[in-house]
C-alpha positions, 0 to 999 in steps of 0.5 A, spaced: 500 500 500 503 507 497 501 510 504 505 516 502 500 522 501 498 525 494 501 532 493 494 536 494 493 533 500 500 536 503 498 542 500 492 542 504 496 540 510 501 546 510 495 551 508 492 549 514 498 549 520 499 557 516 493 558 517 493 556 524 498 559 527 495 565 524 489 564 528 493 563 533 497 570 533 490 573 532 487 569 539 493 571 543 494 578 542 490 584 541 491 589 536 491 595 540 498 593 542 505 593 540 510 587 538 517 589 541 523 587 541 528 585 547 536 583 548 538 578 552 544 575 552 546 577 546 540 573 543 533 578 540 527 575 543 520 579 540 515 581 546 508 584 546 506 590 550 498 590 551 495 596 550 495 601 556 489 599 561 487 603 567 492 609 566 497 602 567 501 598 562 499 591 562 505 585 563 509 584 556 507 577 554 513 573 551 512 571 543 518 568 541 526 569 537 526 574 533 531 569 528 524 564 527 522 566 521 515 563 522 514 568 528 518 575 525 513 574 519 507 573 523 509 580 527 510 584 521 504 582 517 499 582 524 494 587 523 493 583 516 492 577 519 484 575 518 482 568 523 477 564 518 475 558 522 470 555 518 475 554 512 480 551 517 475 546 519 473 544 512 480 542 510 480 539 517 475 535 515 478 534 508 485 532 510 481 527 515 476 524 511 479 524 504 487 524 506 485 518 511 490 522 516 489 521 523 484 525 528 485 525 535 480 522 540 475 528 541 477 529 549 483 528 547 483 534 541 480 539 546 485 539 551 490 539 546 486 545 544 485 549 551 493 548 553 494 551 545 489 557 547 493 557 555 499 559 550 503 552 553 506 553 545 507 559 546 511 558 552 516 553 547 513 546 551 513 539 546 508 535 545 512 528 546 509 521 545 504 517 542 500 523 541 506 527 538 506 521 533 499 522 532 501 529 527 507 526 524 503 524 517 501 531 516 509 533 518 511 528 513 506 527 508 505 519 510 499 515 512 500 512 519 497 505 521 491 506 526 493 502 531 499 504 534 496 511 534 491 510 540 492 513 546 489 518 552 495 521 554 498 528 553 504 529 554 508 536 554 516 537 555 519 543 556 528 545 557 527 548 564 532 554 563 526 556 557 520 555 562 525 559 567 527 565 561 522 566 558 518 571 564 511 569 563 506 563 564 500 560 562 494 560 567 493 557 572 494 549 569 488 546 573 483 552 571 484 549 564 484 542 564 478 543 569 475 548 563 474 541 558 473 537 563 471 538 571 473 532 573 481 533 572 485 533 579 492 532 580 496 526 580 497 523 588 505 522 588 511 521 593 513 528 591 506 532 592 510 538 595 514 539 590 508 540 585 503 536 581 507 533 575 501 529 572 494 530 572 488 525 572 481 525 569 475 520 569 475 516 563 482 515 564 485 521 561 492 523 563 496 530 562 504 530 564 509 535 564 516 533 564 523 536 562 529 534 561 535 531 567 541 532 565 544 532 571 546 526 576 540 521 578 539 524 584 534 529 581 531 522 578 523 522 582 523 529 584 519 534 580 522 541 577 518 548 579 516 550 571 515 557 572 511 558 565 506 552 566 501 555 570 502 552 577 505 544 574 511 542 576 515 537 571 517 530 571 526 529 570 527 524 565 534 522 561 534 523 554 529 527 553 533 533 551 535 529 546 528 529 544 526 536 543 532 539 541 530 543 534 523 541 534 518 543 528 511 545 528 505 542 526 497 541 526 494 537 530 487 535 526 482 537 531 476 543 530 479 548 526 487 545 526 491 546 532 498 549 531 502 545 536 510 543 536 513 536 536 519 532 536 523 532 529 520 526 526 527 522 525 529 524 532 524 521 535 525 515 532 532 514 534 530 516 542 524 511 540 531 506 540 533 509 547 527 508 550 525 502 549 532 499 551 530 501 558 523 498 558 522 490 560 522 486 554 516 484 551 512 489 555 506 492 551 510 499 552 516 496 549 513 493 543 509 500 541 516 504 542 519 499 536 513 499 533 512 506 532 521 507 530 519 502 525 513 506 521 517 512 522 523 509 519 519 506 513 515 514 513 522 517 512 524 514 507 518 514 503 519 521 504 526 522 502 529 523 508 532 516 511 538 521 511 535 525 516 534 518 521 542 517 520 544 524 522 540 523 528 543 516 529 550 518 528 548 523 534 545 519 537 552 514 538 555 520 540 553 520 547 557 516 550 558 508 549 551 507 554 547 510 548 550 506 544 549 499 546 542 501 548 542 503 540 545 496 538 540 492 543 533 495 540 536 494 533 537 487 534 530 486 538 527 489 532 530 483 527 528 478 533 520 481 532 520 482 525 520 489 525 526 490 519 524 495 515 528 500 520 535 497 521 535 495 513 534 503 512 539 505 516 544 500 513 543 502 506 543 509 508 550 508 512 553 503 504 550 509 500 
């Protein structure tokens, strides 16, 4: 089966996330205010200056990096932009429908679509996980199986130095998960005075924030204070700043499109690897780690970008000889499961 998508539906697809991420310049900042500029340590970073209230300026609301292009451009053409939900939606559906890309769960969708509209993206935190892999086909312009993509967990990452940089946060977290579901409450863990890393609602829905540990494994178990996430603490893990260096944007199919920010499709699959080295073997999560590099490696290369998935592997090699046998270890379980399409295109792309 060609699950690589016709060239009108990638069209469509990049139409939608320019479009969303319109809307969501449009949501987050009024026009009555100014886009400014702001230094810090030697980099320029683009703020935004409400209009004055009360005869007192509001706080300046953090927008991005004045070197990202997609937010430069948006600042320049701001009072030209124009929301047109109803025309998301119809390509939404379209990319759906016809394109047979993946939609997410709706409860899922809608808190997806509160924390995007919280201004969790805005603040530079990651979708990761299977929810991440649920946007990969309109990142790549390929048609996933279903089966690996079910899921009712949301997990969100972001570097602690950002959450701490960039001076501005979202709404309280539990006011807006609570605003789609009344249910939702923090997760009981051993470390609640640290803060609530996970938070639970009926019907087994599930939001985590987690960020990377890069230091010794004493930090392992206790959570970080996230300064910009609303109240959230967030769970250290290893590995995980491999993850979400250099993500990209893309449009999760829900409403009127979601703009959100993911891992870098070759990326997660090679920390896929990593991951699953560390489960028990033959767990059901193991499993769906392999699985998932597996059809990502089989996407990149009907893309045209297997290149991109040995990059990632040869840096990935660079950390260290642990990495490197993890590494070694997923790609000979994935020969012993069957899932070969993986190790044989990063073979290939490593003779050529």
């Amino acid at each position: 089966m060609n699950r690589q998508l016709d060239i009108a539906y990638t069209t469509l697809a990049a139409e939608l996330l320019e479009r969303a991420l319109d809307a969501q310049f449009d949501m987050d900042f009024d026009e009555s205010g100014a886009f400014i500029k702001v230094t810090s340590k030697g980099r320029d970073y683009w703020y935004y200056k409400p209009s004055v209230r009360d005869g007192k300026p509001d706080k300046r609301i953090y927008v991005g990096p004045v070197d990202d292009p997609e937010i430069s451009k948006r600042v320049t053409n701001f009072r030209g932009i124009k929301v047109d939900f109803q025309a998301r939606r119809k390509i939404v559906s379209t990319l759906v429908r016809e394109g047979r890309l993946f939609a997410p769960e709706r409860r899922v969708g809608d808190v997806v679509e509160a924390l995007w509209k919280a201004g969790v993206f805005r603040l530079r935190a990651c979708l990761v996980g299977t929810i991440a892999f649920q946007t990969y086909g309109t990142v790549l312009g390929y048609r996933f199986a279903g089966a690996a993509l079910q899921t009712s967990d949301i997990d969100l990452a972001q570097f602690h130095s950002v959450s701490v940089a960039v001076e501005d946060s979202i709404p309280p977290v539990l006011d807006v998960l609570r605003e789609v579901d009344e249910t939702f409450g923090p997760a009981p863990a051993l470390n609640d005075a640290l803060g609530a890393t996970r938070f639970l609602a009926q019907g087994g829905l599930r939001v985590e924030f987690l960020t990377p540990n890069r230091g010794s494994e004493e930090y392992t178990g206790k959570p970080a204070k996230m300064p910009a996430l609303g109240g959230a603490a967030a769970e250290p893990l290893r590995f995980l700043d491999f993850l979400i260096h250099e993500p990209v944007r893309t449009v999760l199919l829900h409403k009127g499109g979601i703009p959100v920010i993911v891992p870098d499709p070759a990326r997660y699959a090679i920390h896929k690897l990593i991951v699953a080295a560390r489960r028990s073997p033959g767990s059901q999560k193991d499993l769906k780690d392999l699985r998932q590099a597996n059809q990502l490696a089989e996407a990149l290369e009907a893309t045209g970008r297997a290149d991109d998935l040995l990059t990632m592997l040869h840096e990935a090699r660079t950390r260290g000889p642990a990495w490197q046998t993890e590494l070694d270890a997923s790609l000979a379980r994935m020969l012993a499961l069957g899932l070969k399409s993986m190790p044989a295109i990063l073979a290939a792309a490593s003779a050529a």
